[in-house]
N, C-alpha and C positions, 0 to 999 in steps of 0.2 A: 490123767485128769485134764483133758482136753479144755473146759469149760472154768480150768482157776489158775490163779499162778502164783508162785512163790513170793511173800509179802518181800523179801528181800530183792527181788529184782521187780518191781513194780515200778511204774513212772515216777521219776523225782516230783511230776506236779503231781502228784497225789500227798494231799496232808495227812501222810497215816503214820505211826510210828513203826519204824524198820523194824522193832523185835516186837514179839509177838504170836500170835497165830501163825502156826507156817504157811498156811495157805490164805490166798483173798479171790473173791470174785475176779475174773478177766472179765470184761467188756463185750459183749455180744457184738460181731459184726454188724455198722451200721452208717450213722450219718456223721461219726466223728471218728478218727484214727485214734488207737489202745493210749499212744501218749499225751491226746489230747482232750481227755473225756473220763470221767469216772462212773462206776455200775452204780443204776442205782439204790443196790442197797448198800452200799456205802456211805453211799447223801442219807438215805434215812437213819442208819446204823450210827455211821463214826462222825457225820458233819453237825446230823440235825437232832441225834440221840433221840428219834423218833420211835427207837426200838431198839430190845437186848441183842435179837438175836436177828438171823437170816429169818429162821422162822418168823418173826412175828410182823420183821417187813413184808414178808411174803403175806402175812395177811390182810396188814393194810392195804396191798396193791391187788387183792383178790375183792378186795370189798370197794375198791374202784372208789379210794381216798386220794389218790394222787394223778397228779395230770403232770404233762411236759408234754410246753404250748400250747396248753389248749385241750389235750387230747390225753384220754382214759389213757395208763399206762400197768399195764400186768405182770411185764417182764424184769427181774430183777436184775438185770444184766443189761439192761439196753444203757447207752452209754450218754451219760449228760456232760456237755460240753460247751464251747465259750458262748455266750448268749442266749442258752437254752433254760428258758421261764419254768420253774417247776414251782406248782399251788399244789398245797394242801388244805383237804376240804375243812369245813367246821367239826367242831369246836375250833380245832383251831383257827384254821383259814389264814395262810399266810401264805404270801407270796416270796419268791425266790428269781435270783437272776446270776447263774453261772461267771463268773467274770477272774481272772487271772489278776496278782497278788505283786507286788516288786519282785517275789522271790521266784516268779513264774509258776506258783504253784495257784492251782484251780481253787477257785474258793466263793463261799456262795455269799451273798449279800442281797438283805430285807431290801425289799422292795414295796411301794402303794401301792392298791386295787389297779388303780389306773395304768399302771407299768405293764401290769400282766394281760394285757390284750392285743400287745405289739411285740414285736423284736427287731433287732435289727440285720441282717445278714450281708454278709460280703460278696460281693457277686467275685467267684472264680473262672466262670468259662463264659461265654458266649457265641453261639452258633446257628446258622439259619436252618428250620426245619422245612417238612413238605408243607405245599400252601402258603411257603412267603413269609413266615413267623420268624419270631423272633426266641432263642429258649436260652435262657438263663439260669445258671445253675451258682444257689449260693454255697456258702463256706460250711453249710449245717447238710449238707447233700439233697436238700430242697430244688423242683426244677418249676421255673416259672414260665411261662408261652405267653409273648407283648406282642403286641403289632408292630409292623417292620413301615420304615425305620423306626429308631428310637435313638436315642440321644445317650441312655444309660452305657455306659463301659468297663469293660473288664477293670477293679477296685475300688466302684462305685458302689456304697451301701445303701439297701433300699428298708424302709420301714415298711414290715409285711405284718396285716391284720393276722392275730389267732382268734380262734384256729384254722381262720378261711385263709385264702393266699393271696388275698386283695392288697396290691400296693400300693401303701397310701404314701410314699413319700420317699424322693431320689436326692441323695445327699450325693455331691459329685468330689470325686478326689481330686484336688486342685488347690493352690493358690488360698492361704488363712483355712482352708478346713479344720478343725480340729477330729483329732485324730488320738484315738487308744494304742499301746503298740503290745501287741500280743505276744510277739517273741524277740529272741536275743535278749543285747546286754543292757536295753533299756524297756524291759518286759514291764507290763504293769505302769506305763506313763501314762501323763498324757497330754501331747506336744500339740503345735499350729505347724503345718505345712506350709513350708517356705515357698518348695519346686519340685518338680516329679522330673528325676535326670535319665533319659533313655538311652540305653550302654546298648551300641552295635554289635554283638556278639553275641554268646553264650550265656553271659553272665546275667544276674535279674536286675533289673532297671531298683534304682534304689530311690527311695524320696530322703530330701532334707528339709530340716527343720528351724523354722526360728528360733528354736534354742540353743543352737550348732553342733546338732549330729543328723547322722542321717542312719538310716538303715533300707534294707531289701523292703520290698514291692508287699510281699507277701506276708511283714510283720504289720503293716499299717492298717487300720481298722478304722473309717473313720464313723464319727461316733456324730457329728452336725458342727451347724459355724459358726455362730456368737457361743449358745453355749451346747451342751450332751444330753442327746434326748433319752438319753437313760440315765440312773440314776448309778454316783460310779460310787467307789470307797471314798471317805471323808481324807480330805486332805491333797484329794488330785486337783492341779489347777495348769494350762497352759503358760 
């Protein structure tokens, strides 16, 4: 069963109950890694109780009711993950915004009309292409082409229009950013960047925090700098 896997060895961020079914959907290869992303018919099925069965997610997504980012989705395996916008159409019409939990597990949270026509994305690579360009490739495996130079840098979040890729807005990592921290042992914050400390070696550059910790490069998320241009769970404050 190439296409499922046993609900007992499934990602810890998944909020599913460990007994049960023995088998669950795996994640289609895609724009987020298996432990960092759930199928989605499991958001319709076990999150959003949208439906009893596979079957009948499968229909919703046949009748082209659900979107992530912006865009028709059919496949019930494609995999939703941290910051990815999923509407559903009317009656209901409710919007959704993927976001991770204290407990590191994935979890979804109502979002306003308004929320659901942005995202935010973490820039992870940057590199010059032909013709002098600039391409950026964020955390959602999205590749964007700026004009060179550009200012933007590798853990820099940009606010990208859905479902176009028009960047309307460069939050830079640095000094009072605020900041979501998407993994380790302070999963699910969310802190002010004190300093981005850069380790000559091997090891990843870690940032710290006003709050007095710090963690790796690549749990930092920032989210904007007075306050978070997305809407995060009740009770998160710097």
């Amino acid at each position: 069963m190439p296409f499922r896997l046993k609900r007992r060895a499934s990602p810890r961020s998944w909020p599913i109950a460990r007994k049960g079914r023995k088998w669950v959907q795996r994640p289609s290869p895609g724009p987020h890694g298996q432990n960092d992303s759930m199928p989605l018919v499991m958001v319709l099925r076990d999150i959003l109780h949208l439906a009893n069965t596979a079957r009948e997610a499968r229909i919703l997504l046949r009748e082209g009711k659900v979107r992530v980012d912006g865009k028709v989705v059919k496949d019930v395996a494609r995999g939703i993950g941290l910051m990815d916008v999923v509407s559903i159409a009317a009656p209901l019409a409710k919007d959704y915004r993927m976001l991770r939990d204290r407990r590191g597990r994935l979890t979804l949270l109502p979002i306003p009309p308004p929320d659901a026509k942005f995202k935010l994305g973490r820039v992870r690579f940057k590199h010059t292409v032909a013709g002098g360009k600039i391409a950026l490739t964020l955390h959602d495996g999205r590749n964007l082409l700026v004009g060179a130079p550009t200012e933007i840098k590798v853990g820099d979040t940009l606010r990208v229009e859905l479902p176009g890729q028009k960047v309307l807005q460069r939050i830079a990592l640095g000094s009072n950013a605020l900041a979501f921290i998407s993994g380790g042992s302070h999963v699910g914050e969310l802190a002010r960047v004190d300093k981005v400390e850069v380790i000559p070696s091997s090891q990843p550059n870690r940032v710290h925090f006003k709050e007095g910790f710090s963690t790796v490069k690549d749990y930092v998320f920032i989210v904007g700098t007075e306050t978070a241009l997305v809407t995060l769970p009740g009770g998160l404050s710097p």
